[in-house]
Every structure is written in structure tokens, then in C-alpha cells.
C-alpha positions as CSV (number, residue, x, y, z in Angstrom):
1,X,0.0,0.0,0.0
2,X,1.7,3.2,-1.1
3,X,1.8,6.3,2.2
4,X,-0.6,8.9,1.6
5,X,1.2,11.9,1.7
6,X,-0.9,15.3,2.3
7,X,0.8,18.3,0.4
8,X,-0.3,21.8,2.2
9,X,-0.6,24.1,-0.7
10,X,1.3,27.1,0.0
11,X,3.7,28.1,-3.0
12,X,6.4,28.0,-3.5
13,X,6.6,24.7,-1.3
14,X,4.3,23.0,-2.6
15,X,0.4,22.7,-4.3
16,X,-0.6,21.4,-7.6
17,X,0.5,23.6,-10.9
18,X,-1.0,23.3,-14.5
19,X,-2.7,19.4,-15.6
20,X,-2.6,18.6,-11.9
21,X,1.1,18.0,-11.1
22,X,2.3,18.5,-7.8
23,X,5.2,20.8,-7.8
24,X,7.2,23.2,-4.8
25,X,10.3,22.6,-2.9
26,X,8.7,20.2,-0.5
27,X,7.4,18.1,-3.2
28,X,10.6,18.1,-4.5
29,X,12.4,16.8,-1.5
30,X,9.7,14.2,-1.0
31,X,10.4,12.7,-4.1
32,X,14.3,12.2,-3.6
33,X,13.7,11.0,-0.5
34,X,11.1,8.8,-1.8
35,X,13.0,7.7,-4.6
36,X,16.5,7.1,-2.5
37,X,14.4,4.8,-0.2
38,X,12.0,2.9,-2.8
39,X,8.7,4.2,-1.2
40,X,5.6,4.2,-2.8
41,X,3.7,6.9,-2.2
42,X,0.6,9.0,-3.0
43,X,0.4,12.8,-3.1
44,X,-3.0,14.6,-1.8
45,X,-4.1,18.3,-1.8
46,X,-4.7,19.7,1.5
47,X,-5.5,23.7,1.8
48,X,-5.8,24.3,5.4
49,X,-3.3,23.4,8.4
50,X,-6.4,22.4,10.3
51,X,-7.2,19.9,7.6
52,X,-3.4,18.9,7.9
53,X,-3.4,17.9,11.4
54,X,-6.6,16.8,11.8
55,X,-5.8,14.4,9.0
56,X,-2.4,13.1,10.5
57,X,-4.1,12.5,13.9
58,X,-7.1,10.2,12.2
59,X,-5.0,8.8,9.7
60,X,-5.8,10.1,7.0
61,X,-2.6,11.1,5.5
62,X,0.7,8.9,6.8
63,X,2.9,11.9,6.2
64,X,2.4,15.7,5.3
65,X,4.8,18.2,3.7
66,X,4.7,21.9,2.6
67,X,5.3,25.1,4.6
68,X,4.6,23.4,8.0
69,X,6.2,25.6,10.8
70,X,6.4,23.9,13.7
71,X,5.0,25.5,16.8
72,X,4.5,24.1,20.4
73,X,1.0,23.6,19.8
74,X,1.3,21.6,16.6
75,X,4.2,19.8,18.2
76,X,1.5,18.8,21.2
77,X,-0.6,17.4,18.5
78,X,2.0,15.2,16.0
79,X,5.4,14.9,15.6
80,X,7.9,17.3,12.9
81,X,10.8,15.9,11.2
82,X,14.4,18.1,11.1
83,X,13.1,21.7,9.6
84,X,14.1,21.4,6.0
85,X,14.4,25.5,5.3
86,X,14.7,28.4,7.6
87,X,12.7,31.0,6.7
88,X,14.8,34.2,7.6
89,X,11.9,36.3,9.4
90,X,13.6,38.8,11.2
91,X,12.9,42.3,12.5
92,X,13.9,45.3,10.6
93,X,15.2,48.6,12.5
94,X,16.3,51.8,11.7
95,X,20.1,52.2,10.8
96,X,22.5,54.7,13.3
97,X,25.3,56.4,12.8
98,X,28.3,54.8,14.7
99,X,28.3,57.7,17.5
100,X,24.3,57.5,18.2
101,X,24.3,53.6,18.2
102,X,26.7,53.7,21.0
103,X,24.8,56.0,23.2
104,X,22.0,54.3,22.8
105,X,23.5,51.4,23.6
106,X,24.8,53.0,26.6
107,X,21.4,54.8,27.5
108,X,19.8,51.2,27.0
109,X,22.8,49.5,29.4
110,X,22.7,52.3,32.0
111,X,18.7,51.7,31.9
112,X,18.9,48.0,32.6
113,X,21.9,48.1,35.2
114,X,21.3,51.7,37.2
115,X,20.0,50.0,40.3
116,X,22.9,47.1,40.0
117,X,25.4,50.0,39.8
118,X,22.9,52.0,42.0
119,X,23.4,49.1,44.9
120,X,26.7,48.5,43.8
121,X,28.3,51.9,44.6
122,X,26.2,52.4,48.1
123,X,27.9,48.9,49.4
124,X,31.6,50.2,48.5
125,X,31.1,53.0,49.7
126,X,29.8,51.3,52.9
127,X,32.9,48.9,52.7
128,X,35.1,51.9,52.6
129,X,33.7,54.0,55.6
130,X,33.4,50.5,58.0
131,X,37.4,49.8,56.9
132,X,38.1,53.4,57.7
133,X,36.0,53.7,61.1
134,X,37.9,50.1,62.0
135,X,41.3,51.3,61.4
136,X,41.3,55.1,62.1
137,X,43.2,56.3,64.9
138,X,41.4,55.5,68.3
139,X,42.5,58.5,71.1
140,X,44.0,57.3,73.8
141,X,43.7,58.6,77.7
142,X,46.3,61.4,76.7
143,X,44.4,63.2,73.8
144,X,47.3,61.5,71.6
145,X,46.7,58.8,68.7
146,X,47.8,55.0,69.4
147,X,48.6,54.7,66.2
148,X,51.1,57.1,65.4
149,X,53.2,57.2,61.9
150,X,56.5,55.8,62.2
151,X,59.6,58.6,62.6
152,X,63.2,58.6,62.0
153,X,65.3,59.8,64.3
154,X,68.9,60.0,63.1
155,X,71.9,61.2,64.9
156,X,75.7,62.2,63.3
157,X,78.1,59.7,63.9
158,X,80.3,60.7,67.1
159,X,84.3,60.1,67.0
160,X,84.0,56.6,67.9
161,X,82.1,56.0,64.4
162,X,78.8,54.6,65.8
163,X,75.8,55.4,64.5
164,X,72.7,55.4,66.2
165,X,69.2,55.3,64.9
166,X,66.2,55.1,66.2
167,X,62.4,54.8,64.9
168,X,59.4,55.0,67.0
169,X,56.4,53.7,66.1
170,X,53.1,53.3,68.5
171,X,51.0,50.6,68.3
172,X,47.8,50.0,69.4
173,X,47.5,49.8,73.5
174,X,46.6,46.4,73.3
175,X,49.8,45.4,71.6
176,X,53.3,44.7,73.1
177,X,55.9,47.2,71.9
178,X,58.4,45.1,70.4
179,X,62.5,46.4,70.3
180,X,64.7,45.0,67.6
181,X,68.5,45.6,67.4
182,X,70.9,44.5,65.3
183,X,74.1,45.5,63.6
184,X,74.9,46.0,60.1
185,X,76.8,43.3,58.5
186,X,78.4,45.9,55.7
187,X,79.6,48.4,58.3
188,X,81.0,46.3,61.6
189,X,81.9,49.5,63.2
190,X,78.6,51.1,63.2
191,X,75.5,50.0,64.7
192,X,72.0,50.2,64.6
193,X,69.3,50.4,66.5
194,X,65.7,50.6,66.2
195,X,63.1,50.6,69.1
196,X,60.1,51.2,69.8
């Protein structure tokens, strides 16, 4: 028994042209397919989509080709081979110059993100005045900071060639005040000193 195959006239896919022949790109496609596989088949006229599916859910046609789009409710309803052509729809806009394209673009960005940068911003700026408050200078009972920057106090050498230096630098109360000394392996004779 050769498969019934309803062709959905729509031009250029497919329909019948002059003495009754079938002709359109589907039609065409049906045939090599046809022919590659040895199928028998039997081409029918169909005019409405609604005549199309109704048909392939009571078995009416085995197969139907033409400009068949698939959508999610005809998808529901039967099941689509691979898409055989794209159509190319697309939307059409106006064209703009290089400079107003990227303001636009910018406007549109800005539009879409503002509250993102918006909430962005506030939080580093929040960030920033919690590290400051956490690491500014706390007075101490004296009026004076704890923290205090460190300074260089350098003396001349006397006659005996020794050279002192010393740099002070307050810490926090809570923290020891650590003294280093040591003396410079380049110059044996002088030697350094730094305390705190």
C-alpha cells in the first residue's frame, strides 16, 4: 500500500500547478527521499493546516509536507521531522550612525543596570567608611593617637664612628611594643638600633 502523503498548498513549497502535477520545494524533497528509499507513495491536496493535522491524527494522510512551521501547539498534537528550510523572518530597524548607536546602547545599558550600579556603589562606599572607622586612629587617655606614623630619628656619627638610629612607632595599646636591634653586617663598626 503506497503512504498517503498530504501536500499543504502554499507556493512556493508546494500545491498542484498546470494538468494537476504537484510541484514546490517540499514536493521536490519528498520525491528524492522517496526515490532514495524505494517508497511508494501518494500525493494529496490539502488547503488548510487544520485539515493537515486533523488528517495526520485520524490517519488520513501517513505523512504531510509543505510550509509546515512547527509551533509548540502543533508539536503537542504530532510529531515534525528536522526543519528542512529556515525562513529568515527577522525584524527590521532603523540604521544609526556609529556615535548615536553607541549612546543608545549605553542609555539602554545604564537603563537595565542603574539599580545594579545603583546598589553597587552604596555597598563600597559602605565597605570603605566600615574599613576606615575600624582602622582610624582611636584616642588614647592622653588626647594623643595610638597609632602614630612611624619617625626617623637619626643622629651624626660621634668620634667613635657609631651610628645610632632610632624609629618609634606606637601601636595600638593592646599590643606589646616590640624592640629589635641588630648591627649591620656591611659596616662592623657602626650599629643600629631601632626601638620602639
Amino acid at each position: 500500500m503506497p503512504l498517503r502523503i498530504g501536500v499543504y498548498q502554499v507556493a512556493p513549497y508546494g500545491g498542484q500547478g498546470d494538468g494537476g502535477l504537484f510541484v514546490g520545494a517540499s514536493v521536490d524533497l519528498w520525491r528524492r527521499v522517496a526515490e532514495h528509499l524505494n517508497w511508494q507513495y501518494q500525493l494529496m491536496p490539502v488547503s488548510q493546516m487544520s485539515d493537515v493535522l486533523s488528517g495526520l491524527e485520524n490517519g488520513a494522510y501517513d505523512v504531510a509536507i509543505g510550509a509546515i512551521t512547527i509551533t509548540p501547539e502543533r508539536l503537542a498534537r504530532v510529531d515534525f521531522s528536522y526543519p528542512t528550510h529556515r525562513s529568515g523572518v527577522a525584524a527590521v530597524f532603523a540604521r544609526r550612525t556609529a556615535a548615536a548607536s553607541a549612546f543608545y546602547d549605553y542609555g539602554e545599558a545604564v537603563g537595565e543596570l542603574g539599580l545594579l550600579i545603583l546598589v553597587i556603589v552604596i555597598l563600597l562606599t559602605m565597605i570603605g567608611v566600615l574599613m576606615w572607622w575600624f582602622e582610624r586612629a582611636h584616642l588614647n587617655k592622653s588626647g594623643k593617637s595610638a597609632i602614630a606614623v612611624g619617625t626617623l630619628i637619626t643622629e651624626r656619627p660621634p668620634q667613635s664612628g657609631r651610628v645610632e638610629a632610632r624609629i618609634g612607632l606606637r601601636m595600638m595599646p593592646t599590643f606589646p611594643r616590640p624592640s629589635l636591634s641588630f648591627r649591620t653586617a656591611g659596616f662592623p663598626r657602626y650599629g643600629w638600633k631601632a626601638g620602639m
